[in-house]
Backbone as a chain_set.jsonl record, in Angstrom:
{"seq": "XXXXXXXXXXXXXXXXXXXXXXXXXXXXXXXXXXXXXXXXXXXXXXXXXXXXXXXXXXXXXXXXXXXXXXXXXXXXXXXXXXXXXXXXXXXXXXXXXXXXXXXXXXXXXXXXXXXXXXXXXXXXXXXXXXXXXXXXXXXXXXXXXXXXXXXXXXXXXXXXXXX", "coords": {"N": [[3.543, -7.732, 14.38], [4.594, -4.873, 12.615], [3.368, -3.529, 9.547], [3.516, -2.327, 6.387], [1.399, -0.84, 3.788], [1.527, -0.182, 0.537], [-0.295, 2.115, -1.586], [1.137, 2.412, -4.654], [1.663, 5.162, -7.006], [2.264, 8.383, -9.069], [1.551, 10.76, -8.231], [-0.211, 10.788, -6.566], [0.764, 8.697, -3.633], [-0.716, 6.322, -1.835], [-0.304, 5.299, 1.744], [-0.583, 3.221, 4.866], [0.424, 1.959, 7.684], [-0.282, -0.856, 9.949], [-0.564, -2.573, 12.594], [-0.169, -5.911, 13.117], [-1.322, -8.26, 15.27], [-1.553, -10.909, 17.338], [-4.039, -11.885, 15.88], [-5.187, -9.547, 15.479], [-5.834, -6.183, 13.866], [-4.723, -3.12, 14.171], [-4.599, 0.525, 13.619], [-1.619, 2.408, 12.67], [-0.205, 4.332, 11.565], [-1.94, 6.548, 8.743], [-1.948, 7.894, 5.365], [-1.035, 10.579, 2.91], [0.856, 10.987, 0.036], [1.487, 13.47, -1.534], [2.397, 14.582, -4.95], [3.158, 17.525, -6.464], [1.722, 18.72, -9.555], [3.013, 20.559, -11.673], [5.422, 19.908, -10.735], [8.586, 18.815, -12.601], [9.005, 15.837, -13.558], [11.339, 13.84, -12.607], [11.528, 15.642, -9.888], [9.348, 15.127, -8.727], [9.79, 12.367, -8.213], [11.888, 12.126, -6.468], [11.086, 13.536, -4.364], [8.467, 11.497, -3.7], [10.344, 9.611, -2.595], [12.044, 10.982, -0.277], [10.141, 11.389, 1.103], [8.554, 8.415, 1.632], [11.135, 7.257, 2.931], [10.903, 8.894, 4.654], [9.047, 7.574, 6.091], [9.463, 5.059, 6.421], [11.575, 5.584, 8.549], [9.896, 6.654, 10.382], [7.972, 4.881, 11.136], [9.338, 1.876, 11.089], [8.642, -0.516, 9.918], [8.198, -3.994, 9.585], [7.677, -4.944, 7.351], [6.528, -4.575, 3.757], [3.867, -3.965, 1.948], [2.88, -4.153, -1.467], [0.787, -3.021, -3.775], [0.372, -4.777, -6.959], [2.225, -4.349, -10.331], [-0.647, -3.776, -12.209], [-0.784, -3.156, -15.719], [-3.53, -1.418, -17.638], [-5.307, 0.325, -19.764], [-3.405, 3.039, -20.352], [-0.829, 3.172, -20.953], [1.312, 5.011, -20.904], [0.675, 6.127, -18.54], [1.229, 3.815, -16.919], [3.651, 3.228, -16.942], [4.694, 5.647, -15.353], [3.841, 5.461, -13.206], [5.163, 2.883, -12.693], [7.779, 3.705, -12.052], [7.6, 5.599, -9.981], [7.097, 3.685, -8.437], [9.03, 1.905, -8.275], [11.279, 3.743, -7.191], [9.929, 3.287, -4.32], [10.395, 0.939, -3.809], [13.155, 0.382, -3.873], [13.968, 2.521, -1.465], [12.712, 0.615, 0.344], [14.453, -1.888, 0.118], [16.938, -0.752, 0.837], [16.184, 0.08, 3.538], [16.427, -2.981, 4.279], [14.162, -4.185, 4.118], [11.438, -6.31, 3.774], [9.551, -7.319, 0.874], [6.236, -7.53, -0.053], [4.226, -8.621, -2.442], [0.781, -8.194, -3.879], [-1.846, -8.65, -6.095], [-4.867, -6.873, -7.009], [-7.02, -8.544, -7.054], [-6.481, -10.461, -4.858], [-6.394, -8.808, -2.746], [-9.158, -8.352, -2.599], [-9.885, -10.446, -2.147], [-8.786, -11.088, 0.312], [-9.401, -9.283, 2.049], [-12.417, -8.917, 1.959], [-13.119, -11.589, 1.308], [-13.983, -11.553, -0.875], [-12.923, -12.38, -4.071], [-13.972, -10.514, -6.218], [-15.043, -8.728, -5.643], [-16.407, -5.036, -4.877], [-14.734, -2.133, -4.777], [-16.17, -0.119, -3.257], [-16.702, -1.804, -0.986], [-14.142, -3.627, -0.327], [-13.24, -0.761, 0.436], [-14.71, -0.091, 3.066], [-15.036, -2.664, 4.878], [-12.032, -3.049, 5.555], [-12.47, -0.532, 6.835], [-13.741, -1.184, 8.806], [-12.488, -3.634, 10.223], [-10.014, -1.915, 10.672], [-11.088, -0.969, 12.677], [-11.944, 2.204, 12.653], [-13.869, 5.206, 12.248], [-14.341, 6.565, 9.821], [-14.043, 5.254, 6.77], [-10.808, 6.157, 5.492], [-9.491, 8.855, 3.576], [-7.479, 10.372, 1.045], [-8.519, 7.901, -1.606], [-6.435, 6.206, -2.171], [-5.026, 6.162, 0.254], [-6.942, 4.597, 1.611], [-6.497, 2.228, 0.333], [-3.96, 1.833, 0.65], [-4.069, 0.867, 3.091], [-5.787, -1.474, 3.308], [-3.845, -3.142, 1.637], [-1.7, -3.809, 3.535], [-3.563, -4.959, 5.661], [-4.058, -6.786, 4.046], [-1.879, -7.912, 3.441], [-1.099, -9.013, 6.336], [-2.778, -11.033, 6.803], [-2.243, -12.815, 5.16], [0.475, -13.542, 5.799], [0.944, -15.951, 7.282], [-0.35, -17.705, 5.252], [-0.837, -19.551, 2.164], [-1.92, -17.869, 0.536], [0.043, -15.519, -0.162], [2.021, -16.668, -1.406], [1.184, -16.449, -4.087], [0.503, -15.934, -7.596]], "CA": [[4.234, -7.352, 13.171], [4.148, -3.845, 11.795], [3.144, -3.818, 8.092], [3.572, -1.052, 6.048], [0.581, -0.511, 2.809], [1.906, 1.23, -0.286], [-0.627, 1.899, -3.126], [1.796, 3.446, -5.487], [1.008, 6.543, -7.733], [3.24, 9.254, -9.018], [0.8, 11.956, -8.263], [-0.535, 10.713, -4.637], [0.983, 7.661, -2.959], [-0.976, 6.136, -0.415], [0.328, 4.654, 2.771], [-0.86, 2.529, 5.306], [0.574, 0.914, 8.652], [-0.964, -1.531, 10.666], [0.332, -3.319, 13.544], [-0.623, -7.335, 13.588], [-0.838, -9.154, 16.533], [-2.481, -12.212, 17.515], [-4.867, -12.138, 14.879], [-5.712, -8.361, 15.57], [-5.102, -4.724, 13.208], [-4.209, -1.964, 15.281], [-4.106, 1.253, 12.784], [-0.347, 3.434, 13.565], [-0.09, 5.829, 10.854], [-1.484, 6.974, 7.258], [-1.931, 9.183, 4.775], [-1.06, 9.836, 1.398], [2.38, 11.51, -0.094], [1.205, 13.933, -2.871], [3.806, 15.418, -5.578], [2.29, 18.828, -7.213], [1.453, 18.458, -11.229], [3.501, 21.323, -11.859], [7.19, 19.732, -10.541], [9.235, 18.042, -13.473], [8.972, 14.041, -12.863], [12.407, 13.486, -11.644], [11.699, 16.114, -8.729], [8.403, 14.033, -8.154], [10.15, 10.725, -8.076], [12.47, 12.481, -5.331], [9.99, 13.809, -3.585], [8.213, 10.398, -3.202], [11.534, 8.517, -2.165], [12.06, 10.624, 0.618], [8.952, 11.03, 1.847], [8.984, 7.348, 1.891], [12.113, 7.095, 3.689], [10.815, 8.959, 6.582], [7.334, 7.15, 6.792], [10.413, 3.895, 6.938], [12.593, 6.147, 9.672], [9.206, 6.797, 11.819], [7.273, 3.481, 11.938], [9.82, 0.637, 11.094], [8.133, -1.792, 9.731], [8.574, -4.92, 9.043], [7.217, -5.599, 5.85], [6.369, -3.456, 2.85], [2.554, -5.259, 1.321], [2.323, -3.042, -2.249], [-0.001, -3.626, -5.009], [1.227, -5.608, -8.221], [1.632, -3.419, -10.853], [-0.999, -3.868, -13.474], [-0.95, -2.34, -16.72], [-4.642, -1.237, -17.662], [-5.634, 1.266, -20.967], [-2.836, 4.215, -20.627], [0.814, 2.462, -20.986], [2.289, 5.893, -20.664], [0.344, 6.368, -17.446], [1.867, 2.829, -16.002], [5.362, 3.676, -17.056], [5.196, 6.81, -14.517], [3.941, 4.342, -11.762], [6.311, 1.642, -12.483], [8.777, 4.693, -11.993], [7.355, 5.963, -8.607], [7.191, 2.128, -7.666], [11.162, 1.568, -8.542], [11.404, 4.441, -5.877], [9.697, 2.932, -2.789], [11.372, -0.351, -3.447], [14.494, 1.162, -3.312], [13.601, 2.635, -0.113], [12.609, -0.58, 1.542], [15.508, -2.307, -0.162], [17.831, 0.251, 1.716], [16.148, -0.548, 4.362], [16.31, -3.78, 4.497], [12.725, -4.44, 4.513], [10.554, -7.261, 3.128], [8.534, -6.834, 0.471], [5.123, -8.608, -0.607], [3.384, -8.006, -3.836], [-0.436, -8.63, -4.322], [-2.926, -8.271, -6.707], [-6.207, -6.434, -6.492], [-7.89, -9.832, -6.375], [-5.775, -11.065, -4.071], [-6.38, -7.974, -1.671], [-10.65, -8.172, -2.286], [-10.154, -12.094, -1.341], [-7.961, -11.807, 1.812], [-10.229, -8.049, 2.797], [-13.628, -9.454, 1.967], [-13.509, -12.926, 1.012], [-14.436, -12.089, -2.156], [-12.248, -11.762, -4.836], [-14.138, -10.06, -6.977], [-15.546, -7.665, -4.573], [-16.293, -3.826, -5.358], [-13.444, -1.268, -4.282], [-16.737, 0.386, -1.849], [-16.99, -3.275, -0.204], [-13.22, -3.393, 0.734], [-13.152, -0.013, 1.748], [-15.685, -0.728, 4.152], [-14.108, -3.951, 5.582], [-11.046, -2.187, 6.01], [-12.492, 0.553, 7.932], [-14.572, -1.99, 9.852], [-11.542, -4.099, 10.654], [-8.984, -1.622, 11.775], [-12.091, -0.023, 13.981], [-12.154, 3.483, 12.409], [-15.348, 5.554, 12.301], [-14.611, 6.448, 8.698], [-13.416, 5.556, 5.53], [-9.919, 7.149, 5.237], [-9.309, 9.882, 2.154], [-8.511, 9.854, -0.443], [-8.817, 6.34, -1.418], [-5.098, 5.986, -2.139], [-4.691, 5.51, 1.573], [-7.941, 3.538, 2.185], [-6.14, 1.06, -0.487], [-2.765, 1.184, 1.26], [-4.645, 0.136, 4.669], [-6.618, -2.954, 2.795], [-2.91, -3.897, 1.598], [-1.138, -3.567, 4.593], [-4.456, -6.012, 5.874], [-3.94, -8.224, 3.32], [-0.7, -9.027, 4.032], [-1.309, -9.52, 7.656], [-3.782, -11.856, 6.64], [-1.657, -13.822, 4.162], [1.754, -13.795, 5.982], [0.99, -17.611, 7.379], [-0.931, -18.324, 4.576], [0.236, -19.672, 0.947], [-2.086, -16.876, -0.485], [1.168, -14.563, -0.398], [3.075, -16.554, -2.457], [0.267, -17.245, -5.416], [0.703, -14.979, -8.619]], "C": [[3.721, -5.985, 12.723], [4.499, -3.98, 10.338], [2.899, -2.842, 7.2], [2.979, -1.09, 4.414], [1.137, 0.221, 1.857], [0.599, 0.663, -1.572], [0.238, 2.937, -3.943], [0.999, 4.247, -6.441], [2.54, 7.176, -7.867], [2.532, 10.828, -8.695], [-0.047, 11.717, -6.839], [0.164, 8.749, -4.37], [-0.017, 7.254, -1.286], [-0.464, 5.524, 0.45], [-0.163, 4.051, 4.1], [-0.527, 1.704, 6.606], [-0.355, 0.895, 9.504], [0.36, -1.942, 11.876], [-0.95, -5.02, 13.499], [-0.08, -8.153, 14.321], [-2.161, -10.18, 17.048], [-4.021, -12.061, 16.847], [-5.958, -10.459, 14.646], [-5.145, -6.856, 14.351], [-5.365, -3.945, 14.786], [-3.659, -0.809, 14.447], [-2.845, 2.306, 13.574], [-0.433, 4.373, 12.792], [-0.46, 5.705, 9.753], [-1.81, 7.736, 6.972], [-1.933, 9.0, 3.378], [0.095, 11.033, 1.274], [1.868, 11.956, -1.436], [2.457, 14.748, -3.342], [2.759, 16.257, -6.15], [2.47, 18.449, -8.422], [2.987, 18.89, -11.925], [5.133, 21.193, -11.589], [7.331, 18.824, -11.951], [9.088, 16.798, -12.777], [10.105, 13.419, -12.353], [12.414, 13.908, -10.0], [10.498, 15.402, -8.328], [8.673, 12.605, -7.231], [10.974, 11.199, -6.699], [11.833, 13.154, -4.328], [8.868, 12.564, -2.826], [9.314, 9.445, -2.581], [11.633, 9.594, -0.632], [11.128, 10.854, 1.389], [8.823, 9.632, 2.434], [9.728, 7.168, 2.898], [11.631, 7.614, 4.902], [10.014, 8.309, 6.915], [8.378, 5.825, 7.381], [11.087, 3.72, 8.244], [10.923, 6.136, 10.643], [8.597, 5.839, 11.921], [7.989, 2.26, 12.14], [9.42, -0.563, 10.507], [8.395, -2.922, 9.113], [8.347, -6.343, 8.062], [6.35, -4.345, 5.193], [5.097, -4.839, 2.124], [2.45, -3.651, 0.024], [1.693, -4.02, -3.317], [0.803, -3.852, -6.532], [0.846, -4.952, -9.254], [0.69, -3.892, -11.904], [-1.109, -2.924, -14.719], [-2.359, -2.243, -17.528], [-4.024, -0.619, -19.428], [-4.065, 2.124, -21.306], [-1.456, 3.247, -19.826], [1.75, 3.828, -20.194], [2.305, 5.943, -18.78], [0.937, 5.168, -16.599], [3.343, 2.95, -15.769], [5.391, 4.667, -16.028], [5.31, 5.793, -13.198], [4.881, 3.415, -11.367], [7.408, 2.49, -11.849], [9.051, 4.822, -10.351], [7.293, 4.444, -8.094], [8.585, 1.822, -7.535], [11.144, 2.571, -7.086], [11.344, 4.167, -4.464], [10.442, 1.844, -2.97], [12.687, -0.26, -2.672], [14.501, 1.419, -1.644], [13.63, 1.752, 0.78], [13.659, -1.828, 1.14], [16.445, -2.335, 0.549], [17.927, 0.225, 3.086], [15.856, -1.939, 5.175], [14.918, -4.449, 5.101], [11.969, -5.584, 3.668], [9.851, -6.967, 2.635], [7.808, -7.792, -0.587], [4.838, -7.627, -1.777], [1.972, -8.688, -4.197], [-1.195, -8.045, -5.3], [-4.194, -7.248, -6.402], [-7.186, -7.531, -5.729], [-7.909, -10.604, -5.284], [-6.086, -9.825, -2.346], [-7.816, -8.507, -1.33], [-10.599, -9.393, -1.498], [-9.888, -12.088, -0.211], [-8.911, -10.078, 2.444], [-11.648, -8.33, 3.077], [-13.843, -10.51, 2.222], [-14.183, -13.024, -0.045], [-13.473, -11.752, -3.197], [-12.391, -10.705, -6.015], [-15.02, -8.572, -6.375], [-15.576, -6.084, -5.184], [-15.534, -3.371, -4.546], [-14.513, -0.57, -3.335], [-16.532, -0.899, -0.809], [-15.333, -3.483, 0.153], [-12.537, -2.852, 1.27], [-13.486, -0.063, 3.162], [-15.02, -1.361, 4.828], [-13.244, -3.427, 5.953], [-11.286, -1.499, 7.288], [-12.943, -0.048, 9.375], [-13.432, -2.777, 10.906], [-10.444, -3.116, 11.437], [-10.256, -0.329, 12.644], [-12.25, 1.245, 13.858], [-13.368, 3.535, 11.958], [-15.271, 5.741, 10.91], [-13.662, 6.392, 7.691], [-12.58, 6.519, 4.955], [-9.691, 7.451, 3.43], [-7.737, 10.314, 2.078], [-8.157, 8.198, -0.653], [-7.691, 6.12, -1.712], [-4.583, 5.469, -0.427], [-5.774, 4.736, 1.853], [-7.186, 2.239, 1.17], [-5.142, 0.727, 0.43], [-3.213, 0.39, 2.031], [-4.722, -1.256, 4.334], [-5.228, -3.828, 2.377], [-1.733, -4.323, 2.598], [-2.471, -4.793, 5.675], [-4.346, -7.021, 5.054], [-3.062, -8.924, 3.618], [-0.628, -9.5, 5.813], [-2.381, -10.725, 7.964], [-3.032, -13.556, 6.028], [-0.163, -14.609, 4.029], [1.858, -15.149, 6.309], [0.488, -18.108, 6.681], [0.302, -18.151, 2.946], [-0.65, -18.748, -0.151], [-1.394, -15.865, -0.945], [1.798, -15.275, -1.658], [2.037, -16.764, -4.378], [0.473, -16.246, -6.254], [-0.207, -14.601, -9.639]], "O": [[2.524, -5.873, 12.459], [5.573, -4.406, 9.912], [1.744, -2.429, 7.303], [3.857, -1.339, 3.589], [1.333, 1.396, 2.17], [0.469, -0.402, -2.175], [0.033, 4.149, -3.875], [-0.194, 4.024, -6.647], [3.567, 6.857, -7.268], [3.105, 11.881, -8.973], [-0.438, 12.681, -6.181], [-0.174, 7.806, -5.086], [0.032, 7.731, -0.152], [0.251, 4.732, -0.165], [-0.038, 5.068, 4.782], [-1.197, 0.676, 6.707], [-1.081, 1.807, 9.898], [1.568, -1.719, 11.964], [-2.146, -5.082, 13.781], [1.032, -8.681, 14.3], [-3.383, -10.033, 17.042], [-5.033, -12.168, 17.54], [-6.981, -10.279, 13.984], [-3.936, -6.718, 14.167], [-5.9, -4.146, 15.876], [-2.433, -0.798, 14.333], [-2.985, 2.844, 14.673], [-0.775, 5.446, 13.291], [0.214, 4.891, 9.124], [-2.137, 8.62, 7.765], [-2.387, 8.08, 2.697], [0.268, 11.867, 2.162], [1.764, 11.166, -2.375], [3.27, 15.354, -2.644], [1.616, 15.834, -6.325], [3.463, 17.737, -8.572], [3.819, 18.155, -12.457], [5.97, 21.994, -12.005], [6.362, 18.198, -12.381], [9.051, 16.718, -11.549], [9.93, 12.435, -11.635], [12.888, 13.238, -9.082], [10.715, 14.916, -7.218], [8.179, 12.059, -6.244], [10.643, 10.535, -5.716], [12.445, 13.191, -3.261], [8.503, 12.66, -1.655], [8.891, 8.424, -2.039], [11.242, 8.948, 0.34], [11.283, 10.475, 2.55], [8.955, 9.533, 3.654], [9.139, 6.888, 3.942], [11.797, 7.075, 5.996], [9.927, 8.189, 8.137], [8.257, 5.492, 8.56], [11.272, 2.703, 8.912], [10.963, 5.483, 11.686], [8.467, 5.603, 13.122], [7.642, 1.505, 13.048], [10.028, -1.609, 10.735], [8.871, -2.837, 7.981], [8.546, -7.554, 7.963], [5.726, -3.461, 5.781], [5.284, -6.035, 1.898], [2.115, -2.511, 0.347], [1.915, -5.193, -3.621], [1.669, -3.122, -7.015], [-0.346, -4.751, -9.489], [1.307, -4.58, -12.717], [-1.617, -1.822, -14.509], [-2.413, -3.207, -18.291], [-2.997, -0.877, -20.055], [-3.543, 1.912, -22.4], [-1.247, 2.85, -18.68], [2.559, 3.735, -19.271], [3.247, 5.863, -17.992], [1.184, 5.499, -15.439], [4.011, 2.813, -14.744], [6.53, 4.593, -15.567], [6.259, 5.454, -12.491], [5.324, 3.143, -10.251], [8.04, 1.875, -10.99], [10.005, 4.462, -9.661], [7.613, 4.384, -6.907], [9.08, 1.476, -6.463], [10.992, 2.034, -5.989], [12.148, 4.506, -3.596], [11.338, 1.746, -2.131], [13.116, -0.583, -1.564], [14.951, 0.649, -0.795], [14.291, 1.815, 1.817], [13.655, -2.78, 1.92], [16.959, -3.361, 0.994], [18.934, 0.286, 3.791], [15.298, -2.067, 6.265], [14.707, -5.02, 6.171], [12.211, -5.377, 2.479], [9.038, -6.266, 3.238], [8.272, -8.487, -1.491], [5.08, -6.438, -1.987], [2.028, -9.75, -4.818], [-1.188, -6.815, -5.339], [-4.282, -6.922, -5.218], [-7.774, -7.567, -4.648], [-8.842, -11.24, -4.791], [-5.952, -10.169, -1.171], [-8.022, -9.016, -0.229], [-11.125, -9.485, -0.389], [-10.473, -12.86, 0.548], [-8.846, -10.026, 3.673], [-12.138, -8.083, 4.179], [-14.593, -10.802, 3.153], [-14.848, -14.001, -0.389], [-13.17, -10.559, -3.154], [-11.471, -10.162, -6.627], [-15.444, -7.606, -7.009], [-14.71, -5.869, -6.032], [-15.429, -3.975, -3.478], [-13.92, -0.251, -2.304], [-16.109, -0.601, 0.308], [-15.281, -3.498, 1.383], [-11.663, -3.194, 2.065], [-12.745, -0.073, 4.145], [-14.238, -0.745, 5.553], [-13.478, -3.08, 7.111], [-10.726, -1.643, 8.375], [-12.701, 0.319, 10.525], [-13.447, -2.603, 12.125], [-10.034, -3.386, 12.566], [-10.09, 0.835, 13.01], [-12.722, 1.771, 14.866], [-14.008, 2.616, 11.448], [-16.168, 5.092, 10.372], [-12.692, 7.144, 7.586], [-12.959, 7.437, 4.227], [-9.71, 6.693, 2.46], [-7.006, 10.526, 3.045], [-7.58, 7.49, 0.173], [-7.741, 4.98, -1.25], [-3.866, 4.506, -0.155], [-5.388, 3.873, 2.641], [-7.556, 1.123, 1.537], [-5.173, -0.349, 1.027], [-2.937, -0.803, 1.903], [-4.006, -2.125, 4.832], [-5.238, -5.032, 2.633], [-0.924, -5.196, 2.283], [-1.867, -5.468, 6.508], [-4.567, -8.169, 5.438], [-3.08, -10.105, 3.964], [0.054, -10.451, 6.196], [-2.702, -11.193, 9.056], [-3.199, -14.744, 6.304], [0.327, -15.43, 3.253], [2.778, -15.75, 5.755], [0.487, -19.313, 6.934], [1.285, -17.481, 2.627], [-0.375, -18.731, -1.351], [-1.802, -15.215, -1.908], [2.056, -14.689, -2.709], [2.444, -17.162, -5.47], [0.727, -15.256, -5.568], [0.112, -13.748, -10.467]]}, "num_chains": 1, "name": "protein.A"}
């Protein structure tokens, strides 16, 4: 199964595929999809969609694992995300793609085994698991990876569907 990581952002998106196969990662492509400060937020939001769209057109994958949005301190600041999140959906909507939604907790549990785990501890794991020498930058894509692992973790399990 290729499994495609989004940590959303409107100011870097990270991204993430794996390939899972018989109980193995196998990293294919990531990165991270930055919009400049300085564009108006509509040309942002279009700027992340088709970026998107090609990472969709060059790996395929067949399943979209993004993080659930939470709303923290700065409302305004979630409203942009929710924004740039509407965007990739779309995307994998369009393309008829499957898409999971996990938690943080839900990532540390199915990356570590701990749920409460520090964000160094399932970088780490991550990097350890798909066999890279180091901890991919900036951590927007070391997140995608860990979600893009989670769900390859959680696709036969009933920790996907828990909320």
């Amino acid at each position: 199964m290729i499994i495609l990581g989004i940590d959303p952002g409107y100011a870097t998106v990270g991204f993430g595929v794996v390939q899972y196969l018989y109980g193995r990662f196998q990293p294919v492509r990531f990165g991270a999809i930055t919009t400049p400060p300085d564009l108006e937020f509509p040309a942002r939001l279009k700027m992340i969609y088709d970026d998107i769209c090609l990472v969709l057109e060059k790996t395929c994958p067949e399943a979209l694992s993004i993080e659930q949005l939470f709303f923290s301190n700065n409302k305004t600041t979630g409203i942009d995300v929710a924004q740039a999140r509407g965007v990739i959906l779309l995307a994998a909507q369009q393309k008829n793609i499957p898409v999971f939604e996990y938690t943080p907790n839900q990532v540390k549990q199915s990356v570590v085994g701990y749920g409460r785990a520090e964000k160094k501890q399932v970088m780490e794991m991550t990097r350890r698991i798909l066999g890279l020498e180091k901890v991919p930058r900036p951590d927007d894509t070391a997140d995608a990876l860990a979600l893009a692992v989670c769900h390859g973790h959680c696709s036969g399990s009933l920790l996907s569907y828990l909320k």
